[in-house]
ROTOR-290664 format. One record per residue (C-alpha): residue number from 1; x, y, z; chain. Coordinates in pm, whole numbers. Layout:
N
num:c1:c2:c3:cadena
NUM:X:Y:Z:A
...
//
This chain:
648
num:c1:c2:c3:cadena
1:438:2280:-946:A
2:626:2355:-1275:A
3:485:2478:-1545:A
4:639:2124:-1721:A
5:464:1930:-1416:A
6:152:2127:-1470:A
7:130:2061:-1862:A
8:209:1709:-1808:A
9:-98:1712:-1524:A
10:-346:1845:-1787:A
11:-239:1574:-2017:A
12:-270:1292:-1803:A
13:-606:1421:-1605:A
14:-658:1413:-1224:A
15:-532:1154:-1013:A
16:-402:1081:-679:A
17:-212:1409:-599:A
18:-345:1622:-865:A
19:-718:1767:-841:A
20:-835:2038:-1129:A
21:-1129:2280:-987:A
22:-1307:2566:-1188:A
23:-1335:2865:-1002:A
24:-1524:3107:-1208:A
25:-1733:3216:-921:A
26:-1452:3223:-627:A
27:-1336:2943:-449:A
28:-1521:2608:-517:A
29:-1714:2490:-223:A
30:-1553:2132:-246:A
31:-1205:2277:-161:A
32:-1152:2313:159:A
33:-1261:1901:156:A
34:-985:1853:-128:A
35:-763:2029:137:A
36:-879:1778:391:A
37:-802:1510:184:A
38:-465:1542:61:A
39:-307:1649:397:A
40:-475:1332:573:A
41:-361:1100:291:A
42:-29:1153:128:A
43:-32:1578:-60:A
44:-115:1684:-370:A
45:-141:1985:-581:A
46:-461:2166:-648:A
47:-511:2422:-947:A
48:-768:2591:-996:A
49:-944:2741:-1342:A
50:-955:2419:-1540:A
51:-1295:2291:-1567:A
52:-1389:1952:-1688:A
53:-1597:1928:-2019:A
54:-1712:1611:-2214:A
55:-1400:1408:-2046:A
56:-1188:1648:-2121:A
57:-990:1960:-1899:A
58:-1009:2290:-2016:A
59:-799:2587:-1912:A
60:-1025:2867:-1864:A
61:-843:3073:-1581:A
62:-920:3267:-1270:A
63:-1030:3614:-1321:A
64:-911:3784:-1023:A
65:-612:3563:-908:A
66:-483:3810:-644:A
67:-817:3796:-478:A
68:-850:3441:-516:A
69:-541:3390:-349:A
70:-631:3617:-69:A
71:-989:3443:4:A
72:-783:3119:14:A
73:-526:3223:296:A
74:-852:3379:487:A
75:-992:3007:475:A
76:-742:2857:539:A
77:-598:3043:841:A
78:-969:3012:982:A
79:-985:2779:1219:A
80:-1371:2738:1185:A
81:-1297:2654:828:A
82:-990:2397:862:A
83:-876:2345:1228:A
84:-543:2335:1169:A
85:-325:2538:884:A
86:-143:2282:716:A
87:13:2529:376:A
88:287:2769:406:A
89:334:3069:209:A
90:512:2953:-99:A
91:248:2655:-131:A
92:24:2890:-287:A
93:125:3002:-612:A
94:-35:3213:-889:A
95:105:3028:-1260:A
96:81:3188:-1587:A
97:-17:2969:-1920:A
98:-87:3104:-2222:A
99:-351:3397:-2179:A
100:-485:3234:-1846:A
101:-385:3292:-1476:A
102:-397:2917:-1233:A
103:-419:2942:-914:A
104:-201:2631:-784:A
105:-187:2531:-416:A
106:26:2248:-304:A
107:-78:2039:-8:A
108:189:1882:217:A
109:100:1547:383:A
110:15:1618:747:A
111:253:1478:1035:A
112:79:1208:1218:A
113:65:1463:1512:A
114:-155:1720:1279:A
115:-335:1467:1129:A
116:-649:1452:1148:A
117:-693:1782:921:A
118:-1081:1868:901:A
119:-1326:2150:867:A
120:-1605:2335:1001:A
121:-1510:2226:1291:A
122:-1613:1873:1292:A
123:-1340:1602:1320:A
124:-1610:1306:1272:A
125:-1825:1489:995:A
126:-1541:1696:856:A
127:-1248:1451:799:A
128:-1148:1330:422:A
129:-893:1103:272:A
130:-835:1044:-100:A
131:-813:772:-289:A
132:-846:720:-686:A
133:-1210:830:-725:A
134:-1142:1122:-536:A
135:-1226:1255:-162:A
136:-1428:1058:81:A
137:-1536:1122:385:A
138:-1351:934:651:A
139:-1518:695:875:A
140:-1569:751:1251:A
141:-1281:427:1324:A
142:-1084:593:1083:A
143:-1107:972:1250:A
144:-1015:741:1592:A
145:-725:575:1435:A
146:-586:926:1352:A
147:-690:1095:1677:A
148:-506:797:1863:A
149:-167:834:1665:A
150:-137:1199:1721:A
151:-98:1238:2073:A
152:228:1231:2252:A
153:94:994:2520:A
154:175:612:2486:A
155:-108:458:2308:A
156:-1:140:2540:A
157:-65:306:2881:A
158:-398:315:2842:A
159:-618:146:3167:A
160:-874:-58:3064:A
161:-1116:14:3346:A
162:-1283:-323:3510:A
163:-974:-535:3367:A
164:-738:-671:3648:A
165:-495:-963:3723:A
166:-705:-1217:3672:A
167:-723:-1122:3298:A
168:-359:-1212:3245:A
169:-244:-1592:3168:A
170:-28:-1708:3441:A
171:127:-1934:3244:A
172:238:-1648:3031:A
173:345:-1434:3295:A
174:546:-1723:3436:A
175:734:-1809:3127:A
176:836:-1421:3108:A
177:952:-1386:3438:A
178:1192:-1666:3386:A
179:1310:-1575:3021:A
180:1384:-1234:3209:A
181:1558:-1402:3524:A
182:1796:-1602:3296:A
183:1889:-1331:3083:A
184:1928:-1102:3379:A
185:1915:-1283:3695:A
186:2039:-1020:3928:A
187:1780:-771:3790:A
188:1577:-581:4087:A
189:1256:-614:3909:A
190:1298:-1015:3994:A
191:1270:-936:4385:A
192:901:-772:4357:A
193:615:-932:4384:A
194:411:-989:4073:A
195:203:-658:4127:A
196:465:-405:4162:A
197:696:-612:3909:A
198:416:-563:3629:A
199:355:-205:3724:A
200:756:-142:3696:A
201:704:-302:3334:A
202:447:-83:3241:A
203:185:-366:3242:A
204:-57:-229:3509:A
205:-85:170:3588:A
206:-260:416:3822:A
207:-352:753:3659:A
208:-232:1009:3911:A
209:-518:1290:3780:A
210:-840:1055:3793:A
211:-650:767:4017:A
212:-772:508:3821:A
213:-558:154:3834:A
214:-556:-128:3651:A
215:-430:-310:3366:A
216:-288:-115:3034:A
217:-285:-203:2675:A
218:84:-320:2666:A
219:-7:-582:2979:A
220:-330:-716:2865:A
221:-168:-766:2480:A
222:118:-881:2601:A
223:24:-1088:2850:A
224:-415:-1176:2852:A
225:-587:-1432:2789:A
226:-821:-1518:2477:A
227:-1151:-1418:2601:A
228:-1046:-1078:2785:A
229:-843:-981:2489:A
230:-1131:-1013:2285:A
231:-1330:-843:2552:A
232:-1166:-551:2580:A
233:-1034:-498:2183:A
234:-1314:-693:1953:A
235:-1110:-730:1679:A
236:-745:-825:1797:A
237:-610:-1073:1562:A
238:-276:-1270:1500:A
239:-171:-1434:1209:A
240:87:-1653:1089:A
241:117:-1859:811:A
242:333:-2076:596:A
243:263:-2053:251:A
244:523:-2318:127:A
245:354:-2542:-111:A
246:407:-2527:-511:A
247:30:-2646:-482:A
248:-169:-2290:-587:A
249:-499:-2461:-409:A
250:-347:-2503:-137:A
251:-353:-2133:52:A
252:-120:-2262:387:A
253:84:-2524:428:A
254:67:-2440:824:A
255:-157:-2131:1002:A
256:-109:-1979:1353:A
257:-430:-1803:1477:A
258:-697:-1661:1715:A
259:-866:-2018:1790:A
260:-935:-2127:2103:A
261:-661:-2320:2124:A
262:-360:-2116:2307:A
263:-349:-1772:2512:A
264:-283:-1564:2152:A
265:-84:-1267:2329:A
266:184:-1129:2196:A
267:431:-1293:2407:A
268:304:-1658:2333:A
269:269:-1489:1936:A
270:642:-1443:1921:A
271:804:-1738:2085:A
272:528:-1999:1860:A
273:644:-1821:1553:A
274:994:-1709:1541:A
275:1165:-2061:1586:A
276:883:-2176:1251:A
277:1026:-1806:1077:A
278:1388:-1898:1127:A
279:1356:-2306:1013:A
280:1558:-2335:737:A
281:1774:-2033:736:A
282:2147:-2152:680:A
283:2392:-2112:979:A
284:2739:-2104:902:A
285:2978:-2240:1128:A
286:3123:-1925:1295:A
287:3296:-1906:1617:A
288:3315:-1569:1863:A
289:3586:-1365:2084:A
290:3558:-1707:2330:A
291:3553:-1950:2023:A
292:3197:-2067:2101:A
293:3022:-2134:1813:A
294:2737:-1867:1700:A
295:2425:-2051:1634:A
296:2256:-1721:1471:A
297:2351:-1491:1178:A
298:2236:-1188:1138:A
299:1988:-1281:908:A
300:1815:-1434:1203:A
301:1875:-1172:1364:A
302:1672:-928:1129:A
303:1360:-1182:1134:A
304:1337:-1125:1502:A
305:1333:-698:1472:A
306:1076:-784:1186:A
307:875:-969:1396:A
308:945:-778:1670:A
309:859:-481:1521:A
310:552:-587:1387:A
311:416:-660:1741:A
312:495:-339:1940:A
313:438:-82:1643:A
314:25:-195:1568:A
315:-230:11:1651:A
316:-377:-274:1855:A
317:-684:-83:1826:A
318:-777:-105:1514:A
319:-993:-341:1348:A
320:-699:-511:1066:A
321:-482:-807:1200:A
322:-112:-834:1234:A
323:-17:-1060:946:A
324:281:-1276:917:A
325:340:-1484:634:A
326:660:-1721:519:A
327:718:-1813:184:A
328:921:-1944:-27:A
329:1088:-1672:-119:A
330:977:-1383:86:A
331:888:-1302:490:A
332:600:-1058:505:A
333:475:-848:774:A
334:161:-661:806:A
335:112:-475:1078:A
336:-185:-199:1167:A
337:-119:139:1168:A
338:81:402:955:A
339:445:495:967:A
340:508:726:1201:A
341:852:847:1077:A
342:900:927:674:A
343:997:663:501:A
344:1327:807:378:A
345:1421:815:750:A
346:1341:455:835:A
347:1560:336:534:A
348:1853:618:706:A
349:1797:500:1050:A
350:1888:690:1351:A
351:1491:817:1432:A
352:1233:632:1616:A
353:910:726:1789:A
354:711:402:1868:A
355:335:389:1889:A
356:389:151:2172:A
357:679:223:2407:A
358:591:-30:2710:A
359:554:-304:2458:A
360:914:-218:2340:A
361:1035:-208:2672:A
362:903:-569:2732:A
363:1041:-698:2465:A
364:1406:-532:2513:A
365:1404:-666:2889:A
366:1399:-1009:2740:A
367:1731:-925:2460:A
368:1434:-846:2146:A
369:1463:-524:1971:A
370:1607:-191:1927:A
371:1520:149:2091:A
372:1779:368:1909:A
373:1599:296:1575:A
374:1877:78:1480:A
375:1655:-217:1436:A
376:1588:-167:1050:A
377:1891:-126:981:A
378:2029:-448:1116:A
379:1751:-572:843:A
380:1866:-402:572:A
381:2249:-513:680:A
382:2171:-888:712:A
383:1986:-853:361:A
384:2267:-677:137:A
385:2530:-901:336:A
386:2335:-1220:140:A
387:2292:-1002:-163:A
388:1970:-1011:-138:A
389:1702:-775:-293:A
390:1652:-481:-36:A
391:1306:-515:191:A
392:1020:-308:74:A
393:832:-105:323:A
394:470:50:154:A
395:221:234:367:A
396:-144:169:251:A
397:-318:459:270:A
398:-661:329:282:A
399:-657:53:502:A
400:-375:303:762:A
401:-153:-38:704:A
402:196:-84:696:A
403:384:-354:530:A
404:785:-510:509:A
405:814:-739:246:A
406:1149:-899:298:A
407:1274:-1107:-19:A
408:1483:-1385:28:A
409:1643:-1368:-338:A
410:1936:-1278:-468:A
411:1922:-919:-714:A
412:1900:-1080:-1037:A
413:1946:-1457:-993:A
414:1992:-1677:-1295:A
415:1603:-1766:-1324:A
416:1450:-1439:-1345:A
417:1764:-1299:-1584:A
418:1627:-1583:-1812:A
419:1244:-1430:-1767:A
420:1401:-1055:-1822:A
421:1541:-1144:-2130:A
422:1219:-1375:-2254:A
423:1044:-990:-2270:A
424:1250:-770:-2352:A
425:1439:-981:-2591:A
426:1767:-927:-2762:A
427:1742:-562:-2666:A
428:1811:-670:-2277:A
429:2207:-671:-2340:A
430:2138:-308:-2420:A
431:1966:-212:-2063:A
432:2159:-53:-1864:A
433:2199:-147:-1481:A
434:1928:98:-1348:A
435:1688:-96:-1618:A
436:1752:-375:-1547:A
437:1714:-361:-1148:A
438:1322:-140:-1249:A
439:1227:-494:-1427:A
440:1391:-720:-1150:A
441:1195:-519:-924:A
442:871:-524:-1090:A
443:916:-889:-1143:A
444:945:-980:-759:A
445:730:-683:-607:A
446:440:-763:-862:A
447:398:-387:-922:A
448:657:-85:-833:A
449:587:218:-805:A
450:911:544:-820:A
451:964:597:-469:A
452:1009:185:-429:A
453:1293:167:-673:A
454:1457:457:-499:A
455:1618:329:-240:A
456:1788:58:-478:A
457:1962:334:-673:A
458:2121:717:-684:A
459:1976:822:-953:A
460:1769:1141:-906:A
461:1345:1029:-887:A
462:1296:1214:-1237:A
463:1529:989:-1412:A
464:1375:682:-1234:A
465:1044:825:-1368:A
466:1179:878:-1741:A
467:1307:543:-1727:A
468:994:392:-1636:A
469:818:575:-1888:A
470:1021:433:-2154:A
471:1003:81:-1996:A
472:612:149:-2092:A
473:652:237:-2406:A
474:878:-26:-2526:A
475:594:-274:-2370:A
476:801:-460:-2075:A
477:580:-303:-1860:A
478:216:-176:-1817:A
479:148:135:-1617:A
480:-162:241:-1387:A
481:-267:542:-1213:A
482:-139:829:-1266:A
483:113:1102:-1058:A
484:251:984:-710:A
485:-4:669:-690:A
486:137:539:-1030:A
487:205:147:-1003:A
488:384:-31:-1264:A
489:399:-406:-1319:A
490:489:-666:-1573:A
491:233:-767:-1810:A
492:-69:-937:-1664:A
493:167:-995:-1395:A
494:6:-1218:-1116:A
495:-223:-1377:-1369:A
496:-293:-1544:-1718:A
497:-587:-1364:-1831:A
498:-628:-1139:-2015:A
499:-895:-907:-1707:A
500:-749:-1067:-1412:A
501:-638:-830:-1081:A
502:-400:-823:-853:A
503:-470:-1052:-521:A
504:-496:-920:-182:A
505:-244:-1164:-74:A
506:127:-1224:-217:A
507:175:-1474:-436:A
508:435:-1754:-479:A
509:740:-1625:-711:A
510:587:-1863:-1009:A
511:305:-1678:-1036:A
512:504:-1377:-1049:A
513:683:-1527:-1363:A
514:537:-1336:-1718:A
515:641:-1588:-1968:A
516:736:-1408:-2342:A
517:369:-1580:-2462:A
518:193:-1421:-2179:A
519:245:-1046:-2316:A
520:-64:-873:-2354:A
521:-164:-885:-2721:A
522:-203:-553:-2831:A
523:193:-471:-2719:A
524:299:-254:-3013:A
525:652:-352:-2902:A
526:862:-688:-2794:A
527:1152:-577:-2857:A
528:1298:-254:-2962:A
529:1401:-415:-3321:A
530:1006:-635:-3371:A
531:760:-507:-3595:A
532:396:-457:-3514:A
533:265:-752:-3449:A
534:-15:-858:-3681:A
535:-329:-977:-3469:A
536:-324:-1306:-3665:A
537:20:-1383:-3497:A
538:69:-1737:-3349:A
539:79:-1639:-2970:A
540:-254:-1473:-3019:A
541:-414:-1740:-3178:A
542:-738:-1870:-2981:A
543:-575:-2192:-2880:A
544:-275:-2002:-2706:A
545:-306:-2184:-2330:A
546:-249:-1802:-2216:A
547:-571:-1685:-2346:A
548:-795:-1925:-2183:A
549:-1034:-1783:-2008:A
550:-1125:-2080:-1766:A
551:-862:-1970:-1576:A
552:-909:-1948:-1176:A
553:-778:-1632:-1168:A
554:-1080:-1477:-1358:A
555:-1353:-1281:-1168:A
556:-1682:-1351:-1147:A
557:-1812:-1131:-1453:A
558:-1565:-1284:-1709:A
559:-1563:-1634:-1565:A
560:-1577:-1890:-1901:A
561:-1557:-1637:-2176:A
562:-1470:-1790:-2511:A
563:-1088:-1683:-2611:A
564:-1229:-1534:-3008:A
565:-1419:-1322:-2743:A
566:-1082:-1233:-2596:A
567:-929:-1142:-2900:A
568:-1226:-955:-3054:A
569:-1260:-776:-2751:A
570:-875:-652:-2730:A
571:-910:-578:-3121:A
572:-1211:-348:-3056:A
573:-982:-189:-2757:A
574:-731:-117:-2974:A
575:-829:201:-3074:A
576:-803:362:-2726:A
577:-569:154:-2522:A
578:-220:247:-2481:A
579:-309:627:-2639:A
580:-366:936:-2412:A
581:-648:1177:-2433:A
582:-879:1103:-2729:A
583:-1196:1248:-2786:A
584:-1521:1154:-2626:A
585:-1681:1047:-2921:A
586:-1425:779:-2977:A
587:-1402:653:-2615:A
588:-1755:651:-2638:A
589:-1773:409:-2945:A
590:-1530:186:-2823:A
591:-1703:132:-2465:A
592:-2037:109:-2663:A
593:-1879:-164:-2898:A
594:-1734:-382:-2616:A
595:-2019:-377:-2435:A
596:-2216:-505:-2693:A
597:-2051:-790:-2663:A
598:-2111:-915:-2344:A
599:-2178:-791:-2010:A
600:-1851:-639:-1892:A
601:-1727:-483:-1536:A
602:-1592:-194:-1445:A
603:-1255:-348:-1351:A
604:-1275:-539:-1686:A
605:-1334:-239:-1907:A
606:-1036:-73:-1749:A
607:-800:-334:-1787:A
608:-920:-365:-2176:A
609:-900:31:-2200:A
610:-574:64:-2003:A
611:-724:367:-1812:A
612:-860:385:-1411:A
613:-1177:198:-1385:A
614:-1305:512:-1132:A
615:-1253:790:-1429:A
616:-1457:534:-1667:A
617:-1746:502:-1481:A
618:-1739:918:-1363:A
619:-1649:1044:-1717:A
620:-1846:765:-1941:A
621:-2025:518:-1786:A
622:-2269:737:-1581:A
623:-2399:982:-1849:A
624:-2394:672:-2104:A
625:-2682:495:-1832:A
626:-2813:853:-1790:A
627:-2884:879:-2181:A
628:-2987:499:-2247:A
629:-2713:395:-2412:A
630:-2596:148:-2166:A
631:-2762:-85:-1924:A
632:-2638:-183:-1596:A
633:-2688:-533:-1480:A
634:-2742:-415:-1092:A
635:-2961:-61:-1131:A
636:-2894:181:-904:A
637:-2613:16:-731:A
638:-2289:124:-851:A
639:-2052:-24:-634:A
640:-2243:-376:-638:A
641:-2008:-667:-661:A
642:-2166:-837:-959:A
643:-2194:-513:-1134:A
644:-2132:-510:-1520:A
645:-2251:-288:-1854:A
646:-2407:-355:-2150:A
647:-2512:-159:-2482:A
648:-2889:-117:-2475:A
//
């Protein structure tokens, strides 16, 4: 870390990758979790000798760095402290500010072979993650998830003891067989009998050490029936839907799942929902070397190595569904399980190492998808040859998810050019191309964050990050979180309130359409050229349509609040939103003013404030119940969905 990076830190206040510790007394007793943590999750930087007072971060030092340092590296090469050392030697640095010596160690994130990283010697007791209220300690599925990606055997190969042939559909098994014989009829496999052809496809196995034989993962997904797939993996799920209507109530316009009603393996799962994914797409009249006409472009082929994809990298173990869901104007798949390549690599091509290699090699005896990890980039080719935005691939962290959200839409089509320049005004001749493609982005992705616009442009991730910055400033778009977790989206995009969230699920591109009137109202800026708007200003009058507050976007809490209540509310808010550190006192008497009001939430507070709803309640909220000063509708239960605060 920089000293520049490390100012900037102190400014901003702990977030995702950046943890401040005091360490007056030696090493803090929480590190080593910290540690934990950020190698399990995605890095960060700790520094210790800043301590936290009244809200604020204080630099007060180390005293003895060099010995600091030294206790560190004793920890940390200790195995009965962290199993596993995870830091090299120029991770650990000693930095010099002011009068006062930090002590800053940067944590890499932890291959999915290391991972998990734990201590005292206790993977289901000792293993953390972060997330934005800081380090928490992982579940036991969790610790299993991680434990089951870093081994080198094929997480498909495993025997499911008291499982055999009569656990498999025949019907399925059939239908495979004969997809395989016409494809490859003179194929040797098609001479065995149905035993020895399923152990040759990796379906059924006999463990040479404990000479146990029966079926494996990859057969029984690939091939079961309902009730022994649920038998043996509780909470296997499939999922496709067809969210095509312009109705919002309407949540599917058709829905493919677990029901009763079909064998839901994975083979069935593909061949039910490709033909409903490709519906639609254009086909050009092309002919080939023998002038027969193609009947697929490679736009189809990309959906199928999406889909394809989807089924044999899962973690079929886990407990979240495979998701796939056709819009409009997007293809999204959700698939269990982290990426087990870096991202950068995946977007390069040329690396694979699949979580599930006998389900691959199913799926490539019958022509479906690529073993030379060539099969995202015949995605990414199909998509640029249509000039189409490029697919986004996020990890989530949390839920050890992994999602490709492929966007059938053209860069900056005609539509959202005319919703660019509604917001930004006449200033949006000015924007250069890399500005213009951040707002595109955060238009159709509903919230960006800098390593997402990176693989749209060359320009180096600092200047992506001043440019965003700016973006902020100027008001075209609102910011949350802070370091590597930072997300930025249009304003209020996804909604027309003024506390509304972001949904779980994506969301039809005309939600995902800000309108000039549905800028939040304390914007200092339009445009570059507009004054400060007065609050009296006719889009923030009460009847504005945008400030309704029956919306059916609202939660709970806020559900039928009055729009004066809106505006008085953003009026008292005005003071601290959209400012950076400001003293206690004054955060204080804003949160004290709003809440006399009404009952507010957590979330609701935060998106007033502009500042994480997590550092609210562990800076503010909790010594201002302590001390009387608020009340909390739900005692004693924090994380209660109905919670909300008021002044006493």
């Amino acid at each position: 870390m920089t000293l520049d990076q490390l100012l900037e830190a102190l400014r901003l206040g702990e977030s995702q990758d950046i943890e401040f510790k005091a360490a007056d007394g030696g090493l803090p007793r929480s590190l080593w979790e910290t540690v934990s943590a950020f190698a399990n999750t995605d890095g960060g930087t700790l520094v210790l000798g800043v301590a936290e007072r009244h809200g604020s971060f204080v630099v007060d030092g180390v005293r003895k760095p060099e010995a600091l340092l030294k206790a560190f590296w004793d920890g940390h090469n200790n195995p009965q402290r962290l199993n596993r050392p995870v830091c090299t030697e120029s991770d650990a640095v000693v930095v010099s500010l002011d009068r006062h010596k930090l002590l800053c160690i940067r944590v890499p994130r932890a291959s999915r072979q290391e991972r998990p990283v734990f201590i005292n010697g206790n993977p289901l007791l000792g293993t953390y993650k972060r997330n934005y209220e800081g380090d928490y300690r992982c579940t036991e599925v969790e610790v299993r998830q991680m434990l089951r990606d870093a081994g080198d055997e094929a997480l498909d190969s495993q025997i499911f003891d008291g499982f055999d042939l009569d656990d498999l559909d025949a019907d399925t098994l059939a239908a495979y067989r004969n997809r395989f014989a016409s494809r490859d009829p003179d194929h040797p496999f098609l001479a065995l009998n149905e035993p020895d052809f399923l152990e040759r496809i990796g379906a059924l196995r006999r463990d040479r050490r404990s000479g146990l034989e029966g079926l494996t993962l990859a057969g029984l997904v690939m091939f079961g029936r309902e009730r022994s797939l649920l038998d043996a993996l509780p909470h296997f799920h499939l999922d496709y839907q067809e969210q095509l209507s312009t109705d919002p109530e309407e949540r599917w316009t058709y829905r493919l799942t677990v029901d009763g009603k079909w064998a839901p393996n994975l083979f069935n799962f593909y061949y039910r929902v490709f033909p409903r994914l490709v519906d639609g797409v254009d086909v050009p009249f092309k002919l080939d070397h023998s002038a027969m006409r193609l009947e697929e472009t490679h736009v189809h082929e990309a959906l199928r190595e999406a889909l394809v994809n989807a089924l044999v990298h899962a973690d079929h173990q886990s407990s979240r569904p495979i998701t796939v869901i056709k819009q409009r104007d997007a293809f999204i798949f959700t698939n269990p399980g982290r990426l087990r390549i870096p991202k950068e690599q995946l977007y390069q091509g040329g690396v694979t190492d699949p979580r599930n290699p006998n389900l691959q090699k199913m799926f490539q005896m019958l022509g479906l998808g690529e073993k030379a990890g060539s099969g995202f980039q015949k995605i990414l080719r199909a998509w640029r040859e249509q000039h189409w935005m490029i697919p986004l691939v996020a990890e989530n962290l949390t839920l050890e998810t992994t999602r490709i959200w492929l966007p059938v839409a053209s860069m900056i089509p005609a539509d959202v050019e005319k919703e660019l320049r509604a917001v930004v005004g006449d200033a949006y001749a000015s924007l250069d191309e890399l500005g213009r493609v951040i707002l595109m982005l955060a238009h159709r992705f509903r919230e960006v964050g800098n390593e997402d616009i990176q693989p749209y442009r060359d320009e180096h991730p600092r200047e992506i990050g001043g440019r965003l910055k700016e973006l902020v400033g100027a008001g075209w778009l609102e910011k949350a979180g802070h370091g590597r977790g930072t997300r930025y989206r249009w304003p209020q995009a996804g909604s027309s309130d003024l506390f509304a969230t972001l949904p779980s699920e994506p969301m039809d591109s005309e939600h995902l359409v800000p309108r000039s009137e549905h800028l939040a109202v304390d914007s200092e800026h339009l445009t570059p050229r507009t004054e400060h708007l007065a609050v009296d200003s006719e889009h923030l009058t009460p009847r504005s349509e945008h400030l309704a507050v029956d919306s059916e976007h609202l939660t709970p809490r806020s559900e039928h609040l009055a729009a004066e209540q809106n505006l008085q509310l953003l009026q008292l808010a005005a003071e601290v939103r959209g400012k950076g550190k400001v003293p206690r006192d004054a955060m204080e008497a804003v949160l004290l003013a709003l809440c006399e009001v009404q009952w507010l939430s957590l979330r609701e507070l935060g998106n007033l404030l502009n500042r994480d709803s997590n550092s609210l309640r562990n800076h503010y909220i909790n010594a201002m119940l302590q001390d009387g000063r608020l009340e909390a509708r739900v005692p004693g239960k924090p994380n209660h969905p109905n919670q909300a605060y008021r002044k006493k």
